[in-house]
N, C-alpha and C positions, 0 to 999 in steps of 0.2 A: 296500288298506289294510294298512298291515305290522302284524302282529301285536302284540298287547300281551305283553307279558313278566312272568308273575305269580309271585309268593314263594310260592304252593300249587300241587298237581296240579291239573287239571281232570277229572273223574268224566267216565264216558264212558254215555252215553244213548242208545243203538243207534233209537231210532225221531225224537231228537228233534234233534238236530247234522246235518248233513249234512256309532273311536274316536274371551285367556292374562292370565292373570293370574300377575302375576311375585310372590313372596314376597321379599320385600327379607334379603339377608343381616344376622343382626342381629350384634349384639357376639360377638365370640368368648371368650364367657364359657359355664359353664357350672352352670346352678343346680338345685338338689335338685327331685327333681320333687313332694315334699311342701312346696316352700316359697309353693306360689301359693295354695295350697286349706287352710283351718285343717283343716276334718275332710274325714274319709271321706266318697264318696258311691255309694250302689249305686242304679244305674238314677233318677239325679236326685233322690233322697231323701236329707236329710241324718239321719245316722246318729246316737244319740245316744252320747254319752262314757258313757254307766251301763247301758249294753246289758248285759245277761245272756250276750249271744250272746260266747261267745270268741271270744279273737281268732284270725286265719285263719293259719296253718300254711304260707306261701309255699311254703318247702323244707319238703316232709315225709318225715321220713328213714324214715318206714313204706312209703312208695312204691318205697323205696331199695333194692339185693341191698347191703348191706352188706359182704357175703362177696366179693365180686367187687373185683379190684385195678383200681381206676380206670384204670390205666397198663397196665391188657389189655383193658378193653372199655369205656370212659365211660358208654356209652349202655345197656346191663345195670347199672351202678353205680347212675346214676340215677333208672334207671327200673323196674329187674328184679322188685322185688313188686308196681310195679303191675300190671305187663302179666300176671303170673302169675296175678292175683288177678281181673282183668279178660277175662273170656272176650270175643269177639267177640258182640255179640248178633243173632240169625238173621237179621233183617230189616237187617243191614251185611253188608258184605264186608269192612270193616276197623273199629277202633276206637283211638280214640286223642284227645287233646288236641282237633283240629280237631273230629273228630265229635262230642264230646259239646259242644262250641260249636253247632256247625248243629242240634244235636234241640235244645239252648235255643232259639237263636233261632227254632226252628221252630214251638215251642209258641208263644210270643211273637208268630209272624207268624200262628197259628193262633188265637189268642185273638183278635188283633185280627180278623180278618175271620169270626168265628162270631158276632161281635159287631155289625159292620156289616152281615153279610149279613140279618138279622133285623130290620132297620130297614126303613124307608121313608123312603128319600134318594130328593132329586130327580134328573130322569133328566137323563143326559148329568154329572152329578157327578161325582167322585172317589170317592166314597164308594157311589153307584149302579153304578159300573163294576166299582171294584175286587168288591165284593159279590156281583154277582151274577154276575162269571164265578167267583169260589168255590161260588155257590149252582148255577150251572151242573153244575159240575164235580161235585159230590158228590152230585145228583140220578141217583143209578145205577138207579132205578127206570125214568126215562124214558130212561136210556141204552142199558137192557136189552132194553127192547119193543124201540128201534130198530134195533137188531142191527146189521147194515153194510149198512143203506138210505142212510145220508149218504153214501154211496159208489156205487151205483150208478149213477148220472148220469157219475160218469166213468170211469169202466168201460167206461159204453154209447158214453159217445164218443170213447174210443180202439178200442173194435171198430171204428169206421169208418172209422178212418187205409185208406188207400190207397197213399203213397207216401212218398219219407223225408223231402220238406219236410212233410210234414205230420206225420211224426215230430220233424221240427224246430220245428214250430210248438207242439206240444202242449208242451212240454223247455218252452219259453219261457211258455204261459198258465198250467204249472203254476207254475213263479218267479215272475211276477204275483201269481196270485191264493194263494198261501199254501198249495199241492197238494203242498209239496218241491221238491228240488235234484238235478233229472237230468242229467245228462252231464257237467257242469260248476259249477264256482260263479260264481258272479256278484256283482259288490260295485259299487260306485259310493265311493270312497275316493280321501286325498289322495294324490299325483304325490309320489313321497317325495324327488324330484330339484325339484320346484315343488310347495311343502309348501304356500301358499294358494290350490294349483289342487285343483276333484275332476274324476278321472276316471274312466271304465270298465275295470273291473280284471277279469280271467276267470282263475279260478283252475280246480286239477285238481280233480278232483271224479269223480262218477259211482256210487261206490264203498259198499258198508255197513258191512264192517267193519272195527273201529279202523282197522287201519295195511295200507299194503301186502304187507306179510311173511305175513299169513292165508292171503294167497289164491297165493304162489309161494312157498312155505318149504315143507317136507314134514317137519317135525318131529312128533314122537306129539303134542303137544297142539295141535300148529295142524291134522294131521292130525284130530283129536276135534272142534274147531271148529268146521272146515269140512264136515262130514257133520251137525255140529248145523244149524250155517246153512241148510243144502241141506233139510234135515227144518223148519226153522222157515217156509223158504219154502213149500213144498207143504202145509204144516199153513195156513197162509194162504190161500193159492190155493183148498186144499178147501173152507173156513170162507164163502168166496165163491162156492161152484156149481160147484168144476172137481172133475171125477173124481178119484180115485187117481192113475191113469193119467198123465191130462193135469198133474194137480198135479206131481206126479214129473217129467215132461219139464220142467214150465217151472221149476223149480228149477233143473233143468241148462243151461236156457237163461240166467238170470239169471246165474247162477255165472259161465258161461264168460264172456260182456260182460264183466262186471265185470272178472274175471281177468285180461282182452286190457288192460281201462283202468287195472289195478292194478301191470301191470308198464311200464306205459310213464310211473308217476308219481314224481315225485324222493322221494329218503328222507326220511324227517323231517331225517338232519343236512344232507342236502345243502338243504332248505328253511330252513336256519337262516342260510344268505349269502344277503343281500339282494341280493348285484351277481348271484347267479345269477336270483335270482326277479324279476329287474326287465328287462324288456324291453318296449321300448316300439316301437311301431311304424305307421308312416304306414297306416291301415285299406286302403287300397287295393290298397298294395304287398304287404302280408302276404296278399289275399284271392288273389292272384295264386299261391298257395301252397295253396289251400283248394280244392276240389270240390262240398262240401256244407256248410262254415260259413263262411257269406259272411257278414261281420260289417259291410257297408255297408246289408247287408240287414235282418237281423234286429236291429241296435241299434234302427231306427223300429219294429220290432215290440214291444222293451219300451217305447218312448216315450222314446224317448234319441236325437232326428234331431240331425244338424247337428254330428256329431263326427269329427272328423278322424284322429284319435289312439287308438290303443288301450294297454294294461298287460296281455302274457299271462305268467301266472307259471312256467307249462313250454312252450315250442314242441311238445317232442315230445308230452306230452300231447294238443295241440289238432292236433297232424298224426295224432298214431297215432286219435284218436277221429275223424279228418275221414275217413281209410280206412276204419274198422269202419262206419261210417253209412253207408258206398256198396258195401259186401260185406255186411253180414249184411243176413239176409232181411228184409223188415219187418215179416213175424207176429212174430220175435222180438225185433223193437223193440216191438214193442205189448206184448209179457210184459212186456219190461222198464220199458216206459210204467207199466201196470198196477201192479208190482210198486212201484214208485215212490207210488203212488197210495194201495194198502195200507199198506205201512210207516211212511210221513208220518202214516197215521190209526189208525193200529193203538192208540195206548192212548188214542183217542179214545170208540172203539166199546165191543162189549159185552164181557163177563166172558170169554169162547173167547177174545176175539184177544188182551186182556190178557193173559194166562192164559198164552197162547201165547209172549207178546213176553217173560213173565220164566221160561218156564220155557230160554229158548233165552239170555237174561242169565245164568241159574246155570249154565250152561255155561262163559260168558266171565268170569266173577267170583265164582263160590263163592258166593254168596248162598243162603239157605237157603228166608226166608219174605218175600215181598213187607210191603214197608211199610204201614200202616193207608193206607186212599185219601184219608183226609183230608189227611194231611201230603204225600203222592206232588202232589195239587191244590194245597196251599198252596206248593209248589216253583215249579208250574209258571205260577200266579198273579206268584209272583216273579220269575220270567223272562218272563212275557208283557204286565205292568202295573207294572214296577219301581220305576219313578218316580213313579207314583200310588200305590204301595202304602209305595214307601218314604217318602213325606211323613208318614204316617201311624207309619211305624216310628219315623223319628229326634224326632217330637215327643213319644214315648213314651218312648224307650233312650238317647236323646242328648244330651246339655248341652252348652250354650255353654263351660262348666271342662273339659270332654274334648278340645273344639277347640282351646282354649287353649292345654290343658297339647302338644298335637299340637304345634301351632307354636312353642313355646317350645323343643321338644323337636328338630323338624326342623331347626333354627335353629343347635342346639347341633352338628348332628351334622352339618348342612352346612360350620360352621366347623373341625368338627375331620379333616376330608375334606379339605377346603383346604391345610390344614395338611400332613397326610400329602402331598401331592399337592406341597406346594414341598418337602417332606425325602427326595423319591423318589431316588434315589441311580443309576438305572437311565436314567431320561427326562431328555430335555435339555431348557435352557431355553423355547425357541422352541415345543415340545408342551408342556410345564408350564403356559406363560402361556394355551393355546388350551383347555388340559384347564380350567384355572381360567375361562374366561369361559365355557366350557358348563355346569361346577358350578352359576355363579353365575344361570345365564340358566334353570335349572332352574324348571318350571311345578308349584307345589303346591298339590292338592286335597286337601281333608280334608274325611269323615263324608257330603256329601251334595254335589249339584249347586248354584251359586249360582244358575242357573237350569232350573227343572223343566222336563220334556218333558211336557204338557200331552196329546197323542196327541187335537192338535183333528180335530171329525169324526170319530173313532170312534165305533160304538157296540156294546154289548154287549146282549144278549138272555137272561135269565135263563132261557129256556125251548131255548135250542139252542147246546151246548157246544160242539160239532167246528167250526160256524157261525164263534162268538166268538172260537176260534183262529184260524181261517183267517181271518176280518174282521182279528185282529191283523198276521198275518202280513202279507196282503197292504198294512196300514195303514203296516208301518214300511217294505216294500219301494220305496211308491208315495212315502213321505218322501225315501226313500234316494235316489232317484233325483233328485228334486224339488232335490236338493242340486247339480245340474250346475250351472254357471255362475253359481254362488251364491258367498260369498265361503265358506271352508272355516271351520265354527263350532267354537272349541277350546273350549269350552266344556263340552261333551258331554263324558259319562262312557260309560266301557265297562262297568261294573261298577254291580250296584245299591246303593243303602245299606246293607242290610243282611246285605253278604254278608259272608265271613270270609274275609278274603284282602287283596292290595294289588297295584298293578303297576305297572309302568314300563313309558309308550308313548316311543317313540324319536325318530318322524315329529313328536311335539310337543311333545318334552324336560319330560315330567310325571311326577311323580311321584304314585303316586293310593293314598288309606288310604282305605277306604271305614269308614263305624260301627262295622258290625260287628265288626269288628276290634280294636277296642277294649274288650277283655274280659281278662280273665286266662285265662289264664297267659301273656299278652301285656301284660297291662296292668292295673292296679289302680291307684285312688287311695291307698287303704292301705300299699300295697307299697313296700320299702326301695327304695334307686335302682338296687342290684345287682340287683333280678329285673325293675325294668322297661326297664333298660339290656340287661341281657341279653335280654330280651323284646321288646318294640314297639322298641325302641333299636336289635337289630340284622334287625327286618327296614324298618326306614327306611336303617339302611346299605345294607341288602340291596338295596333298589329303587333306590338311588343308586347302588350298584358298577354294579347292570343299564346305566347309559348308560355306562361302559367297560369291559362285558366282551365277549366274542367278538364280538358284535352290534353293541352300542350304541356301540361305538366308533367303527362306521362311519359314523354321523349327528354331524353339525355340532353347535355351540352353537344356530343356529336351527330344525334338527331334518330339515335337506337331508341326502340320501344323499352324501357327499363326504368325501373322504379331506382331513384336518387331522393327520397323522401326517408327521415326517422319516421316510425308509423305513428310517433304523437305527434309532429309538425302533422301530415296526412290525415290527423284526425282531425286535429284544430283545421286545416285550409276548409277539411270538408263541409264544420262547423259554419262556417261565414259563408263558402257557397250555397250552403241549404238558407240560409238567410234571404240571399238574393233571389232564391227559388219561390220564398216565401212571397217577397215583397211583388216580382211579379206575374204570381200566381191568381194575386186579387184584382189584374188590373181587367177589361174590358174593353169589346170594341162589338158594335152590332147589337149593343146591350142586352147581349146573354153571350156571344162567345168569348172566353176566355182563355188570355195568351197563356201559353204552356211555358211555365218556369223550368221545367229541367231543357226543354228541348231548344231556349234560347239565354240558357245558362252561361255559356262558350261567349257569345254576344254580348250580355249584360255586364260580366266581368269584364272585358276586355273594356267595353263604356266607361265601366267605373273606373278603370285601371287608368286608363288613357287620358281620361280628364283634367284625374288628380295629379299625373305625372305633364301633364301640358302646364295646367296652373304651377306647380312647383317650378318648372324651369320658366313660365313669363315671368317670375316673381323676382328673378333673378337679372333680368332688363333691366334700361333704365326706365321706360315705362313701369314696368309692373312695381317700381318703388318707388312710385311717384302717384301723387289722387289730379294729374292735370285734365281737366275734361275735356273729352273733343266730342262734338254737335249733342252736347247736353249730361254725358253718360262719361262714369270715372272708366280707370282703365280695368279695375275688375269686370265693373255689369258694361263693358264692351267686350269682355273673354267669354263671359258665359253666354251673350249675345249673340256673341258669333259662332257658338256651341248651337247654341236653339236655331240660327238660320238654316243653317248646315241640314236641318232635319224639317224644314219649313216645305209642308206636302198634303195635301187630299188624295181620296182614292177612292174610286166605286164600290160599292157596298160587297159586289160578287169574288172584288180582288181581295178586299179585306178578307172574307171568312175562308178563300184561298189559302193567303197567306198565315191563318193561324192552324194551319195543320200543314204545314209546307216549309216556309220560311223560317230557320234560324235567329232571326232577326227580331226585335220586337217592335210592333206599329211605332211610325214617328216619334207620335206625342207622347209616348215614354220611353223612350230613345231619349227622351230631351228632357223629360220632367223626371225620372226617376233617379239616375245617376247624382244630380244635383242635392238632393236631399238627404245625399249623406257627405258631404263637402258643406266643411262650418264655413268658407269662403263667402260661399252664393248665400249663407241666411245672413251674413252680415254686408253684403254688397247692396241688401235690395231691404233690409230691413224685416225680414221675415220674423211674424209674431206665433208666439203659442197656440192662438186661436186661429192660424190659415191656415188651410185644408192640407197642403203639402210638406206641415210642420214635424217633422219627426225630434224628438226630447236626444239631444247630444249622444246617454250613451245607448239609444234605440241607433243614431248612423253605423250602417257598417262600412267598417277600414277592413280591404283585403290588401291592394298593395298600393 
């Protein structure tokens, strides 16, 4: 399955990581987004007009560094007291906009389930499941007696592997049964060349931390890492019965595996071309290439007979792991079975391995104090029951007027994309008209699924937690699969209700806003059209540039892998993308590491894309043609204002140089200052001169769309 493309980072969870309905283009008109709704509504409440409460402060110029010349740093301009005033708090590694949306919604998602877990719902319910894998989960008393007894059983029977099929066999019942993801990944996803076929997809895999660079870069902090890892492992190993000794060796055992399967995996940019990661192959002829993963063999061992065809996303991946499995010895497959076995359950167990898993995380992220366990469960509740939990969220935080105002709004900003897309001065006709029927064939979700994932035949056990994880795991694996020779259902979401984020999947040209997102400083009913145009306005451009930026270019209008480009349009886009590569090639954080332009290409485009197509349709309000001030600021520099809040954020030094070998994304403060600088909008809103640092000369701005 090709990856989803999302407007946020994705947090990294070292034990717990290892996708039609058509919206009809409407008029290309564009209308105020207070003209549907008479009054205010917060969380489905109508608000009274004689409220006490003041009104809300969109732009608050106490948030502001005042002192700071916009035209040297935007994002300091905008944001400079807050961040000053805003320490990070212990149990973050960063804080900013996004975060203090997730601790909302978190209390929210925590109300509601302290609430239902205290009932007595019937079993097999929605309200019985989700419940009591919370009530599960926060029973640390019986989690404590247990110590890492839920783990013994398979321990005991990787000690009795004898040979390497039978190292292959264990790799495959742990993917089964919800045990984690050894040697490889495994997907069952659509054929992005035959988008309503699924098939078996084997992705690289094998690995624990973030990215491949931990474990062959010798840099001082990947150096510090990698001796924390190496001590997290044997801190584990001991916590399970092995000596010092022995812990210590198989630490080293682990390491090296890995290491051998970390240099043989594509880089994040090179997994960003789908023509690379797409290789399909007759199962026969590629086994002919194998010694030890014979994939005619072991698909009937997941329960996947009768397939012809496979999808591996690195060859050399699955050659270089088909040699290590016939040379290394198989006690050290069995470490690494084992170790696989730990770490999948490590913040299942008691308080030690916990204990263990964050203090070897404040290594990788700066983090100071682990979070209360209630809210750490109500995460994992949401990732493990999403769709049952989020029923329960969006009949509480969401209205029919939020969805509304969504499509009203997607509506406007599709039209004024169109627009842009026929004035392109760059693309010729014959790609214009091909660019315009994928626009318009665009799939949009808003707020929830139109049909729930129901998760029939699961069930959960209020009295055994590690159990009701792995029952989940194995429950969605055995769906996953259950989906061969099914017709491919686009209906499914990747993403829960209630999260804070939105994406764009390629393979079936969607564009996806989940509820949560629907909050300020994205999104208010109150709000003038300048903060919610610059807000939720430009990350719906944002998800809409994602089907022509680096990537999504490459997917058809019906969401097939296929090139619909003349190869001089394809020259020219590529021209302006290497531009943007350029510009954030120079940028810094850590004052020597630098953000990587190709590998947050996808990102930076979709930024710029998004902005300029938000500002074009507020322009078409009656705000946006009008200079009336509200609390000081006209209605443009309250559009780009509320662009730069949106990204108003600090972060520990350890998350930072994480994330610039990790994340897609590019740090905040040019998330918010670089898009801008090629929009003649924002140098004439703020008055930007030749001589401020963030001045780029008219035809130095790049226009992609």
């Amino acid at each position: 399955m090709v990856p989803i493309i999302n407007f946020l980072h994705s947090g990294f969870v070292l034990t717990m990581k290892s996708g039609i309905k058509i919206i009809v283009l409407m008029l290309a008109i564009t209308l105020p987004l207070h003209s549907l709704i008479a009054k205010p509504i917060r969380d489905g409440k109508l608000k009274s007009k004689k409220s006490a409460i003041p009104p809300k402060k969109f732009i608050d110029p106490s948030n502001m560094d005042l002192s700071v010349n916009p035209g040297n740093d935007f994002f300091k301009y905008a944001n400079g007291n807050w961040i000053k005033q805003n320490t990070i708090p212990s149990n973050e590694n960063r804080w900013g906009s996004f975060n203090i949306l997730r601790q909302e919604n978190t209390t929210r998602l925590l109300g509601l389930l302290n609430e239902i877990s205290k009932q007595s719902n019937p079993k097999g319910s929605l309200e019985q499941r989700v419940g009591d894998l919370f009530a599960s989960g926060i029973d640390s008393s019986r989690i404590e007696k247990l110590g890492f007894t839920p783990i013994i059983a398979d321990l005991t029977r990787i000690d009795k592997i004898n040979t390497r099929s039978e190292v292959i066999d264990e790799a495959i019942y742990d993917h089964i049964n919800g045990l984690g993801h050894p040697l490889f990944g495994f997907n069952v996803g659509q054929d992005e060349k035959m988008v309503n076929n699924n098939i078996v997809q084997i992705k690289q895999g094998g690995t624990t931390l973030p990215d491949r660079d931990y474990y062959i870069k010798s840099y001082s902090n990947v150096l510090k890492i990698q001796a924390a890892y190496k001590q997290y492992i044997s801190t584990l190993f001991t916590l399970t019965g092995s000596s010092s000794e022995e812990a210590s060796k198989n630490a080293n055992i682990v390491f090296t595996i890995e290491a051998t399967l970390a240099k043989a995996q594509l880089s994040r940019v090179e997994l960003r071309d789908p023509t690379v990661t797409y290789n399909k192959f007759f199962i026969p002829f590629f086994d002919k290439f194998s010694s030890n993963l014979k994939w005619k063999s072991i698909l009937p061992k997941f329960n996947i007979p009768h397939q012809d065809s496979i999808i591996i996303e690195s060859i050399d991946f699955i050659k270089t792991e088909d040699v290590l499995l016939g040379t290394a010895p198989v006690d050290d497959w069995k470490v690494y079975l084992k170790w696989n076995i730990i770490k999948s359950s490590v913040l299942s167990l008691s308080s030690p391995f916990v204990n263990a898993n964050f203090t070897f995380n404040k290594v990788l992220s700066g983090q100071k104090v682990q979070k209360p366990r209630n809210e750490r469960i109500t995460e994992i509740v949401d990732g493990s029951l999403g769709e049952l939990l989020g029923q329960l969220y969006v009949a509480k935080y969401f209205t029919p007027a939020a969805k509304a105002y969504m499509v009203n709004l997607v509506n406007n900003l599709k039209a004024t994309f169109a627009e842009r897309i026929k004035n392109l001065n760059w693309m010729s006709d014959a790609t214009k008209e091909r660019a315009l029927k994928k626009l318009n064939a665009f799939t949009v979700k808003i707020g929830y699924p139109d049909k729930w994932q129901t998760y029939d035949g699961l069930s959960i056990d209020r009295n055994n937690y590690i159990g009701d994880l792995r029952n989940i795991s194995a429950w969605k694996f055995n769906f996953m699969i259950s989906q061969i020779n099914k017709p491919v259902d686009k209906t499914r979401w990747s993403m829960t209700p209630p999260t804070i984020n939105a994406y764009y999947n390629p393979i079936n040209n969607e564009i996806v806003f989940p509820a949560g997102i629907l909050q300020f400083p994205f999104f208010d009913f109150g709000a003038d059209d300048a903060i919610n145009y610059g807000g939720i306005g430009a990350v719906i451009g944002h998800e809409m540039t994602h089907g022509f930026d680096d990537q999504g270019r490459q997917y058809a209008d019906d969401g097939t892998l296929r090139n619909w480009w003349t190869d001089e349009d394809a020259t020219k886009f590529k021209s302006k993308a290497d531009q943007v590569v350029a510009q954030f090639n120079k940028f810094t954080v850590l004052d020597s590491l630098h953000v990587n332009g190709s590998l947050t290409l996808g990102e930076n485009l979709a930024d710029l894309g998004g902005l300029n197509i938000a500002y074009a349709a507020f322009k078409k309000t009656q705000q946006g043609q009008s200079d009336k001030q509200i609390d000081g600021f006209t209605p443009n520099q309250r559009f780009f204002l509320s662009w730069a809040q949106v990204w108003r954020s600090s972060q520990r030094p350890e998350v930072a140089s994480q994330r610039i070998l990790t994340d897609p994304h590019s740090p905040e403060q040019y998330r918010t200052n670089a898009p801008i600088t090629n929009i003649d909008a924002w140098y004439e809103a703020f008055g930007i001169k030749p001589e401020d640092k963030l001045y780029k000369k008219p035809e130095d701005r790049i226009k992609v769309w």
